[in-house]
PyMOL CGO cylinders between C-alpha atoms (Angstrom):
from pymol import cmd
from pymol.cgo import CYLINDER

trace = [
    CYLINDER, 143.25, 88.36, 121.29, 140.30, 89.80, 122.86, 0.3, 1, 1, 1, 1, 1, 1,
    CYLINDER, 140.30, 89.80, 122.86, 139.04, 91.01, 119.32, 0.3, 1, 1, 1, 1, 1, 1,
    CYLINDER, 139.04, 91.01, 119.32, 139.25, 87.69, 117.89, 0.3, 1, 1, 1, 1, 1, 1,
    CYLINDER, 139.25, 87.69, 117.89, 137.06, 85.62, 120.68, 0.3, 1, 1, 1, 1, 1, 1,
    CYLINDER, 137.06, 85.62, 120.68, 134.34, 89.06, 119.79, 0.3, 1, 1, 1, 1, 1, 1,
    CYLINDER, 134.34, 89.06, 119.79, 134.76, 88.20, 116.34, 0.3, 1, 1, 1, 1, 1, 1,
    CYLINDER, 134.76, 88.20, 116.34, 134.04, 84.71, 116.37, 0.3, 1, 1, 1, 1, 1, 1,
    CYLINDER, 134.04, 84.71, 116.37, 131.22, 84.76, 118.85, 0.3, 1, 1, 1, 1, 1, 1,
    CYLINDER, 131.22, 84.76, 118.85, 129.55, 87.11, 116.70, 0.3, 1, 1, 1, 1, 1, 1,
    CYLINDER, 129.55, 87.11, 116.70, 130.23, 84.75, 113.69, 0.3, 1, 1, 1, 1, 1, 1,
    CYLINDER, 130.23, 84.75, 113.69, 128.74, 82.10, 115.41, 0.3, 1, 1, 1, 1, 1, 1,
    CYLINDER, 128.74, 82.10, 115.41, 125.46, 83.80, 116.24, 0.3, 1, 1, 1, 1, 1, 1,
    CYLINDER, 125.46, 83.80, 116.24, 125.17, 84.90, 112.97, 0.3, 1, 1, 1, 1, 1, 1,
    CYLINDER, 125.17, 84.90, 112.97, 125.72, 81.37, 111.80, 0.3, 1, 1, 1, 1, 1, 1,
    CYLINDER, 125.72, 81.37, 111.80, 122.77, 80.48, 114.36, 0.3, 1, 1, 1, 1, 1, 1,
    CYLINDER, 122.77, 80.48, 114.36, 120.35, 82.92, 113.32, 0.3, 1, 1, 1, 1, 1, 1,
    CYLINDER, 120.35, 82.92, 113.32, 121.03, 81.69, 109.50, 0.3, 1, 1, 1, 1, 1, 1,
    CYLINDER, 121.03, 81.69, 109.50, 120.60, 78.47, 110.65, 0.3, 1, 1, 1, 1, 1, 1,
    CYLINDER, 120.60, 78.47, 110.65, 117.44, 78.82, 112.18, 0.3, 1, 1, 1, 1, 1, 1,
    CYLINDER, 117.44, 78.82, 112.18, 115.69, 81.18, 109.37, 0.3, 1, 1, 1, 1, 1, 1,
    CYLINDER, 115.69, 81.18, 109.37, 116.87, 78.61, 107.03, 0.3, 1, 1, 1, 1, 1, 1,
    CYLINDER, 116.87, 78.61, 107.03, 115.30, 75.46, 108.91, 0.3, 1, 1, 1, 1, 1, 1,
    CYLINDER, 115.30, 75.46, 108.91, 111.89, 77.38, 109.15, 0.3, 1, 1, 1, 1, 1, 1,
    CYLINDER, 111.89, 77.38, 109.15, 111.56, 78.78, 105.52, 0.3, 1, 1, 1, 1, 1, 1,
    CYLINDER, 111.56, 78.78, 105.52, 111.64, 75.48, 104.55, 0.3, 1, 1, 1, 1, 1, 1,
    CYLINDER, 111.64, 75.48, 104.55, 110.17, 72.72, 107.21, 0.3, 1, 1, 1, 1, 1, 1,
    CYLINDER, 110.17, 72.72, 107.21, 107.07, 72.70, 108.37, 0.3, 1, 1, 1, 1, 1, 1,
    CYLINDER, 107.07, 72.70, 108.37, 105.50, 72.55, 105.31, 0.3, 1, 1, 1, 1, 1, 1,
    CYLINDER, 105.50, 72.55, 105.31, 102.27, 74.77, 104.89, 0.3, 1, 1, 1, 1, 1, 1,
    CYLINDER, 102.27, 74.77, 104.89, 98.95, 74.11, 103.73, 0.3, 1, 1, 1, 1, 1, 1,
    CYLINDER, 98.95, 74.11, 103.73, 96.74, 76.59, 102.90, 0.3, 1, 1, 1, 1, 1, 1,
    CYLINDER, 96.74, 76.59, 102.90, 94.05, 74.19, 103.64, 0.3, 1, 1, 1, 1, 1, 1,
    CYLINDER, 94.05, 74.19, 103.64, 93.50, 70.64, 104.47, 0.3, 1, 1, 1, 1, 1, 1,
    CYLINDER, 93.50, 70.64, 104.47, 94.58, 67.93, 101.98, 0.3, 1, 1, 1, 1, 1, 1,
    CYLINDER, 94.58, 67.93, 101.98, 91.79, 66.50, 99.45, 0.3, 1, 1, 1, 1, 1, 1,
    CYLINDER, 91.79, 66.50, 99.45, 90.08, 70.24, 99.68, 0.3, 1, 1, 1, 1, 1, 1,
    CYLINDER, 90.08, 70.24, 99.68, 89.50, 72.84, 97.32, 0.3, 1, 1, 1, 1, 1, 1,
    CYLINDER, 89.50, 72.84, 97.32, 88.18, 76.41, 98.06, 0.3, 1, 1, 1, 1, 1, 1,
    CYLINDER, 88.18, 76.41, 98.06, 85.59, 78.50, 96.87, 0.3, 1, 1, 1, 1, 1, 1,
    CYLINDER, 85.59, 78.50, 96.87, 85.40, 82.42, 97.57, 0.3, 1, 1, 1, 1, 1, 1,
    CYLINDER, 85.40, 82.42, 97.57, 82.35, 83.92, 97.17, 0.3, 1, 1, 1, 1, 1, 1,
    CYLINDER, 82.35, 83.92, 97.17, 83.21, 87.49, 97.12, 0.3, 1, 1, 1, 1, 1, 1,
    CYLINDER, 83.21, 87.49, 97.12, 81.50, 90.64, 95.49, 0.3, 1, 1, 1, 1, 1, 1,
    CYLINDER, 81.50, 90.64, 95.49, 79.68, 93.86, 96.01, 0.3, 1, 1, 1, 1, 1, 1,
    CYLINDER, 79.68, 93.86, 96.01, 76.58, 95.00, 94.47, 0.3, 1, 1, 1, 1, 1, 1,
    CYLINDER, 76.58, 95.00, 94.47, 74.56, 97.66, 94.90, 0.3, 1, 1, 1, 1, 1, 1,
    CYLINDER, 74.56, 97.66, 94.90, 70.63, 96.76, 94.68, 0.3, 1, 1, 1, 1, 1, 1,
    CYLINDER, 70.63, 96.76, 94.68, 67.74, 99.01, 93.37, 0.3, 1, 1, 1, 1, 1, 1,
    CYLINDER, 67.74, 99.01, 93.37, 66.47, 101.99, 95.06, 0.3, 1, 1, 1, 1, 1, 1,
    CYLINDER, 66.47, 101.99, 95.06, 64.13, 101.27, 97.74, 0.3, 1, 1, 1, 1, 1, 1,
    CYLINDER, 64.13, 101.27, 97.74, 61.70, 103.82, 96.58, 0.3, 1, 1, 1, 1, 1, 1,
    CYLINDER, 61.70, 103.82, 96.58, 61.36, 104.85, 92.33, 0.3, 1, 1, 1, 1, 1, 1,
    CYLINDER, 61.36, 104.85, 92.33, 62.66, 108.00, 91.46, 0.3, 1, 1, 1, 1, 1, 1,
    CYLINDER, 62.66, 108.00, 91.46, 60.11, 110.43, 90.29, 0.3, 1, 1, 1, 1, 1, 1,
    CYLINDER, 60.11, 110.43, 90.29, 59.90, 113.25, 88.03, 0.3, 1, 1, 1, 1, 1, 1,
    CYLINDER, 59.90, 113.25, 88.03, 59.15, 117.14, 89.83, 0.3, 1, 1, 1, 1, 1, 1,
    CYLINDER, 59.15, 117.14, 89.83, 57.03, 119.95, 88.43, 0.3, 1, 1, 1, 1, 1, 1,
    CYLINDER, 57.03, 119.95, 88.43, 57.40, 123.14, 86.87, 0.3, 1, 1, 1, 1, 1, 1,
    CYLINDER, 57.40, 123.14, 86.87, 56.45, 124.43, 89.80, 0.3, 1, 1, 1, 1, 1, 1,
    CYLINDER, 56.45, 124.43, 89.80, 58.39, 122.39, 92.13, 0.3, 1, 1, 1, 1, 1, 1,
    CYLINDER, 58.39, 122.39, 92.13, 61.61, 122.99, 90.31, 0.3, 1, 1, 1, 1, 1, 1,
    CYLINDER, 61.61, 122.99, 90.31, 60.96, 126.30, 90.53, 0.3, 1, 1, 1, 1, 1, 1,
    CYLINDER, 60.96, 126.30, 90.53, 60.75, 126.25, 94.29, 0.3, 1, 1, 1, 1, 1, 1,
    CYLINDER, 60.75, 126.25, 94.29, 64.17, 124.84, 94.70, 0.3, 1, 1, 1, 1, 1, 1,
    CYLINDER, 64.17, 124.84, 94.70, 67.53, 127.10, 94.87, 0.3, 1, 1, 1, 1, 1, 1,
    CYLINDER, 67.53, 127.10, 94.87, 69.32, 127.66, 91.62, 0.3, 1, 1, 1, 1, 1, 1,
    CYLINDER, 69.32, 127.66, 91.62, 71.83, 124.63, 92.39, 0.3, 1, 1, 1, 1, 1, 1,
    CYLINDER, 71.83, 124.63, 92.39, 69.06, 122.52, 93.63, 0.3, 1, 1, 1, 1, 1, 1,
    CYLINDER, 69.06, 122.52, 93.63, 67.04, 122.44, 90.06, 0.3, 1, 1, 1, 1, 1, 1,
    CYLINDER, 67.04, 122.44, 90.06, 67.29, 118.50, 89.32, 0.3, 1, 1, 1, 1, 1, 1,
    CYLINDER, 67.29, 118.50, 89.32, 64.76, 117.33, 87.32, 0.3, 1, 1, 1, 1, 1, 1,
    CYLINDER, 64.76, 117.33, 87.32, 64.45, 114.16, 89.46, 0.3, 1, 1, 1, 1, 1, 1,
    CYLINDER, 64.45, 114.16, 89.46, 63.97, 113.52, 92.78, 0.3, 1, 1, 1, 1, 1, 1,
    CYLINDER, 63.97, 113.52, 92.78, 65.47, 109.85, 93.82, 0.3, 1, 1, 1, 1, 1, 1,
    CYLINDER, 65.47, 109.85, 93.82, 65.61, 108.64, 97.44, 0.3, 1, 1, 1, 1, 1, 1,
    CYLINDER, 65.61, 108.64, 97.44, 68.94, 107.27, 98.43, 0.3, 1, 1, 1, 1, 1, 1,
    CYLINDER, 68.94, 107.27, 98.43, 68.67, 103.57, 100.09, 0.3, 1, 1, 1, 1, 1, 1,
    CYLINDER, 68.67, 103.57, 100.09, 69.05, 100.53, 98.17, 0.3, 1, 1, 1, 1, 1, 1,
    CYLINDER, 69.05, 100.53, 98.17, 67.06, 97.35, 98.81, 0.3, 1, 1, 1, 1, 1, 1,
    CYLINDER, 67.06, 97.35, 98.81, 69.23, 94.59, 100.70, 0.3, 1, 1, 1, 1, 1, 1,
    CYLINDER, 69.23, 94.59, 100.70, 70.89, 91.98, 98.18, 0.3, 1, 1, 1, 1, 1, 1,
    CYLINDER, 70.89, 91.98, 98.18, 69.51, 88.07, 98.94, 0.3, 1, 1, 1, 1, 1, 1,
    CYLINDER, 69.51, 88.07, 98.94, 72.09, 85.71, 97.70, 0.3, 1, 1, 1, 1, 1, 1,
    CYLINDER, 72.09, 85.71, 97.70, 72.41, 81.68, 97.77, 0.3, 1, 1, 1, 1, 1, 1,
    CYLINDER, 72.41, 81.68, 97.77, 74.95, 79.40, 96.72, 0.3, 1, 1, 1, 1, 1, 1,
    CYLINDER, 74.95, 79.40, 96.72, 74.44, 75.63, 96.56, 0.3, 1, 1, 1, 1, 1, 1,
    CYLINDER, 74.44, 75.63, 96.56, 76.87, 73.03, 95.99, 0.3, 1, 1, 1, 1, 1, 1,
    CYLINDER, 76.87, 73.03, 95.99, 75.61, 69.92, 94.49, 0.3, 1, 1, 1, 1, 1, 1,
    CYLINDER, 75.61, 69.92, 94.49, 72.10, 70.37, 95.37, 0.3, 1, 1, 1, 1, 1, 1,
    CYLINDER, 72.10, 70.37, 95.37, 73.12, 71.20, 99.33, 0.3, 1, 1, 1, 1, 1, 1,
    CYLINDER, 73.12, 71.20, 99.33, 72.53, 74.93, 100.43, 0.3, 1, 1, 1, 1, 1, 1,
    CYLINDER, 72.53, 74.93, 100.43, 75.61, 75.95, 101.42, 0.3, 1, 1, 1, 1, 1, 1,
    CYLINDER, 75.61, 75.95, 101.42, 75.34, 80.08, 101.47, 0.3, 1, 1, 1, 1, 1, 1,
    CYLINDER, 75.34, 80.08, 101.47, 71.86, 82.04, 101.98, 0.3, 1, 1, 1, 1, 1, 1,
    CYLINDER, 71.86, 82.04, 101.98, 71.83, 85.84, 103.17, 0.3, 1, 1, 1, 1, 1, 1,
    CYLINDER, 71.83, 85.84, 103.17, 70.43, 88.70, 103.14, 0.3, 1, 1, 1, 1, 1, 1,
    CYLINDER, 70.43, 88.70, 103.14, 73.03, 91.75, 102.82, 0.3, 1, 1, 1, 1, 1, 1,
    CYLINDER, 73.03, 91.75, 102.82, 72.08, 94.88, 104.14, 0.3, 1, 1, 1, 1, 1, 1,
    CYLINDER, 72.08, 94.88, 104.14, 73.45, 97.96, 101.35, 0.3, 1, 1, 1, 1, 1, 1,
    CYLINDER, 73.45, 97.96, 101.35, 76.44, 99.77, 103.32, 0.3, 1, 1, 1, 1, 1, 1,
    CYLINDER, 76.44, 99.77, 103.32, 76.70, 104.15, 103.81, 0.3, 1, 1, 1, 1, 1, 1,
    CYLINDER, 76.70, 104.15, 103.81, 75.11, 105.99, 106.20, 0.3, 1, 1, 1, 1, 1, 1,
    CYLINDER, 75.11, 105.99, 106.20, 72.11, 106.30, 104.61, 0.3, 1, 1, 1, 1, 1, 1,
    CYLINDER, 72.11, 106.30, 104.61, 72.01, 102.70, 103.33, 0.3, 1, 1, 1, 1, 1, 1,
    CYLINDER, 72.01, 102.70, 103.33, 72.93, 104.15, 99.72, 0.3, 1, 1, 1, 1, 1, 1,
    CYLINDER, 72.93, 104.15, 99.72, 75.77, 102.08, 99.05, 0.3, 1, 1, 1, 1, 1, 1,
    CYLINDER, 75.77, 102.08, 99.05, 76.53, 98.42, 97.91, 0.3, 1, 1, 1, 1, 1, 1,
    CYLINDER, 76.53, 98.42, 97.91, 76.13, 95.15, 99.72, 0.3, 1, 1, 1, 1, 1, 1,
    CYLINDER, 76.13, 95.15, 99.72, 79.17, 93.70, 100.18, 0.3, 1, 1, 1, 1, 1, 1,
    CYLINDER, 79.17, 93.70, 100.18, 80.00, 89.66, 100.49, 0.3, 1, 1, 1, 1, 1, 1,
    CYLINDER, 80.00, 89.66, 100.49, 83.01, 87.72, 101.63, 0.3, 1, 1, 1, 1, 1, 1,
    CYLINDER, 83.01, 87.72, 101.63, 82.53, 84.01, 102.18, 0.3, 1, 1, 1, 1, 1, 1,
    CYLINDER, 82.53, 84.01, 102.18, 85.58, 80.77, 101.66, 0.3, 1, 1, 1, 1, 1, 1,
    CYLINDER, 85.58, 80.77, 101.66, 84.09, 77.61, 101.92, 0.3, 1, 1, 1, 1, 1, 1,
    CYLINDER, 84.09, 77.61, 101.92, 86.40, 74.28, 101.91, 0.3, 1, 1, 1, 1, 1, 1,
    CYLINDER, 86.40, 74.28, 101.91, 84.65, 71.38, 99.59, 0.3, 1, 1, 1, 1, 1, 1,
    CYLINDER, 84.65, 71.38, 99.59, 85.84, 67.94, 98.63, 0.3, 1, 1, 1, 1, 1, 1,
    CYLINDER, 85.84, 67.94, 98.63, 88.60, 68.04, 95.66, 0.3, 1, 1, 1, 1, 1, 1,
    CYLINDER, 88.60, 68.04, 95.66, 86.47, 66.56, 93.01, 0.3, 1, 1, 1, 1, 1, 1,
    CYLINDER, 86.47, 66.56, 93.01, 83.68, 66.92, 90.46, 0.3, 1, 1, 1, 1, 1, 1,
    CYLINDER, 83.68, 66.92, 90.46, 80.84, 69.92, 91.73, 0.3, 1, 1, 1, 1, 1, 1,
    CYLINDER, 80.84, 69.92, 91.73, 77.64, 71.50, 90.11, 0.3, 1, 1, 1, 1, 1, 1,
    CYLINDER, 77.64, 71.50, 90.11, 77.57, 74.88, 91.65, 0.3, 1, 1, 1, 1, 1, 1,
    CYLINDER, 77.57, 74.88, 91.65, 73.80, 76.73, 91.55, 0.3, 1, 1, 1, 1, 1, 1,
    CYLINDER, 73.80, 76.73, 91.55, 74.31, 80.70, 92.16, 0.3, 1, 1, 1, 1, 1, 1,
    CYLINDER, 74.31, 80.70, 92.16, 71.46, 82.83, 92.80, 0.3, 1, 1, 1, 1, 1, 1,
    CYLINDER, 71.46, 82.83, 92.80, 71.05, 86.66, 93.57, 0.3, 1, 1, 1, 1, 1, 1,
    CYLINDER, 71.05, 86.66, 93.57, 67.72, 88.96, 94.10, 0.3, 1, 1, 1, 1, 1, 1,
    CYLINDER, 67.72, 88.96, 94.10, 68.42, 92.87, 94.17, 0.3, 1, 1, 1, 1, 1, 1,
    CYLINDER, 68.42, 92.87, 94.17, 65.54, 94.30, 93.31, 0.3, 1, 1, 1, 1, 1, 1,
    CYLINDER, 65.54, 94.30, 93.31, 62.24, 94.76, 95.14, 0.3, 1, 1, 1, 1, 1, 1,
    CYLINDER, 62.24, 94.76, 95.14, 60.12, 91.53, 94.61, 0.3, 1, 1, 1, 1, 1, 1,
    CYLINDER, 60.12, 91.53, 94.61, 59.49, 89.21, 97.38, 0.3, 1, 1, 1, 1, 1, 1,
    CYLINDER, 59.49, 89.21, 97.38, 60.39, 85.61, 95.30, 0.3, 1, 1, 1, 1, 1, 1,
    CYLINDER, 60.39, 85.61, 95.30, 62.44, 84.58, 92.93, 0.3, 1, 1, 1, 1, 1, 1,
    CYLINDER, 62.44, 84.58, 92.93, 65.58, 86.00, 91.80, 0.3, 1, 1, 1, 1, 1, 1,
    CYLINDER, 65.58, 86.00, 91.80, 66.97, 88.38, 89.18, 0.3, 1, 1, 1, 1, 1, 1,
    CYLINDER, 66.97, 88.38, 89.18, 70.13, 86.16, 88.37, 0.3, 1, 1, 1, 1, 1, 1,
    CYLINDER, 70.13, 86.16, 88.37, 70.49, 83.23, 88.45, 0.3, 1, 1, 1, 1, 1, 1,
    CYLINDER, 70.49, 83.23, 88.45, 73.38, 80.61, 86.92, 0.3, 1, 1, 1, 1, 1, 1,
    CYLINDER, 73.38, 80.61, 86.92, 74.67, 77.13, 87.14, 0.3, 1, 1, 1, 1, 1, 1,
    CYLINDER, 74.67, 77.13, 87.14, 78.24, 76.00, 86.64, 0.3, 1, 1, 1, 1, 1, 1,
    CYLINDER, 78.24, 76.00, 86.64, 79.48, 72.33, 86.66, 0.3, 1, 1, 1, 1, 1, 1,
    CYLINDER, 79.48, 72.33, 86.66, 83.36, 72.07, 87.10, 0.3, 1, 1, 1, 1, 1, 1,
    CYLINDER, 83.36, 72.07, 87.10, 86.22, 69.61, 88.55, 0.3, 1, 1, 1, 1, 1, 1,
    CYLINDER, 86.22, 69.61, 88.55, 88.29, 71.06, 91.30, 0.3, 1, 1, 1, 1, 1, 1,
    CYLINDER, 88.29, 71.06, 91.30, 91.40, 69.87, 91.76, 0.3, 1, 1, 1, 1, 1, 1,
    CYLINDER, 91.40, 69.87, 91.76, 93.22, 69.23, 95.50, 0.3, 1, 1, 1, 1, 1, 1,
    CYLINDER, 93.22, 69.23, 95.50, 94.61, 73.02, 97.09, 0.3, 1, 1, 1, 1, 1, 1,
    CYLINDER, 94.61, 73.02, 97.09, 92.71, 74.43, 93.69, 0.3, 1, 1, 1, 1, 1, 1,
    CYLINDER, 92.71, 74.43, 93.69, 90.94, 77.74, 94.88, 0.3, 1, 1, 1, 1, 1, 1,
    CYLINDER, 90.94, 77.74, 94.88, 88.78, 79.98, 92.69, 0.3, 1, 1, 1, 1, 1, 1,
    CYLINDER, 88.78, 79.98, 92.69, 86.74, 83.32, 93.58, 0.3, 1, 1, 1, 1, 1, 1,
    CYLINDER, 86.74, 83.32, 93.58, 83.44, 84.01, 92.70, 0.3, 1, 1, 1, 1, 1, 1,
    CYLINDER, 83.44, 84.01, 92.70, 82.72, 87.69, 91.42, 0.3, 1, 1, 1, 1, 1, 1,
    CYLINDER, 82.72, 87.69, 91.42, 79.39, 89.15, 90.63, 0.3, 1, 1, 1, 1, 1, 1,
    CYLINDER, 79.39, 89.15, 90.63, 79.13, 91.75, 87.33, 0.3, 1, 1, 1, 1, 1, 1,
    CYLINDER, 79.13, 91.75, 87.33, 75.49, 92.40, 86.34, 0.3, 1, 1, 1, 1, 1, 1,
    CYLINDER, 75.49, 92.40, 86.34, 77.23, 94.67, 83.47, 0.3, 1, 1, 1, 1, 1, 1,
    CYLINDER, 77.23, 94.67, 83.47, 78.81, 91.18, 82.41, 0.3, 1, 1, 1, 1, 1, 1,
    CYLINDER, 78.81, 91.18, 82.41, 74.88, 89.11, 83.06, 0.3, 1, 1, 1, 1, 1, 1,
    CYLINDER, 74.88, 89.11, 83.06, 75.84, 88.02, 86.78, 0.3, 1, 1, 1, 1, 1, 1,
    CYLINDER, 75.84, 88.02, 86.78, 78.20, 85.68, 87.86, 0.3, 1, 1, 1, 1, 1, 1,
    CYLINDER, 78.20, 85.68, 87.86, 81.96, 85.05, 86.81, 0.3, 1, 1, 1, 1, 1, 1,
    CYLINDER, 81.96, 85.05, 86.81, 84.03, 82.43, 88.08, 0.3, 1, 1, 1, 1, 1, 1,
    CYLINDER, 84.03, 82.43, 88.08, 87.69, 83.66, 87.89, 0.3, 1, 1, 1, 1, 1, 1,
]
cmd.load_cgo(trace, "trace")
C-alpha cells in the first residue's frame, strides 16, 4: 500500500512539472522587439591602413639584419582608426570612431550596433573612412528598402566585395 501512495505522488509531480513547462513554452508570448519595429545590425570588422607607409630598406640595411630578419620591407604595425556613420532617412543615427584592436593597435576595428526603427519604408546612407585623410570617406553607399514589422537585417562591411552588404 505504501508503494502505491509513493507511486502516485510521484506521478502527480511529474504531472505538475509537465504542466508547468508546458504553460510557459507556450504563454507569454515573446517579442524580440516592440510591435511596429524592425531592426537593423550594424555589425563588421575592418582593418584600416597602416598608420605609417611601408618603405623599402637598402642593400646595406638588409645586410645588417640576421639571416631570418632579411625582409625587403619594413612596415610599421598600427592601423589608422575606422570612422563610420549610418543615417536613416536623412537623421544621423550612428557616428564613431573605432580604435583598430591587438596590442599594438595592428588589428581590425570591430563594430556591433542594433538599432530599433519604425516598420516601414527607409533610405539608409552608409559611410566608412579607413584610410589616413582627414574628410570625406573611402566608401560610401545608399540603400532604399521597406522593412516589414519584427523584420531584422545585419549590415556587413566587405571592401573585397566594394563596401557594404545588406544580408
Amino acid at each position: 500500500m505504501n508503494r502505491i501512495f509513493r507511486y502516485a505522488g510521484q506521478a502527480a509531480v511529474y504531472a505538475a512539472a509537465a504542466a508547468i513547462i508546458g504553460y510557459f513554452s507556450q504563454a507569454p508570448a515573446y517579442r524580440a522587439f516592440p510591435e511596429d519595429t524592425a531592426r537593423i545590425r550594424l555589425s563588421f570588422q575592418h582593418g584600416g591602413e597602416r598608420l605609417v607607409d611601408c618603405r623599402r630598406r637598402t642593400s646595406a640595411e638588409i645586410a645588417k639584419l640576421a639571416p631570418n630578419m632579411r625582409k625587403p620591407m619594413d612596415c610599421q604595425r598600427e592601423r589608422v582608426p575606422l570612422y563610420v556613420e549610418l543615417s536613416i532617412d536623412g537623421t544621423v543615427r550612428y557616428q564613431r570612431t573605432l580604435p583598430p584592436t591587438g596590442l599594438s593597435g595592428d588589428g581590425p576595428s570591430k563594430v556591433y550596433e542594433r538599432i530599433d526603427i519604425p516598420a516601414g519604408p527607409h533610405r539608409l546612407d552608409l559611410r566608412l573612412r579607413d584610410s589616413k585623410r582627414e574628410t570625406g570617406f573611402d566608401y560610401e553607399k545608399t540603400f532604399t528598402m521597406s522593412l516589414a514589422d519584427n523584420e531584422s537585417i545585419a549590415i556587413d562591411f566587405r571592401s573585397e566585395a566594394g563596401g557594404f552588404i545588406i544580408r
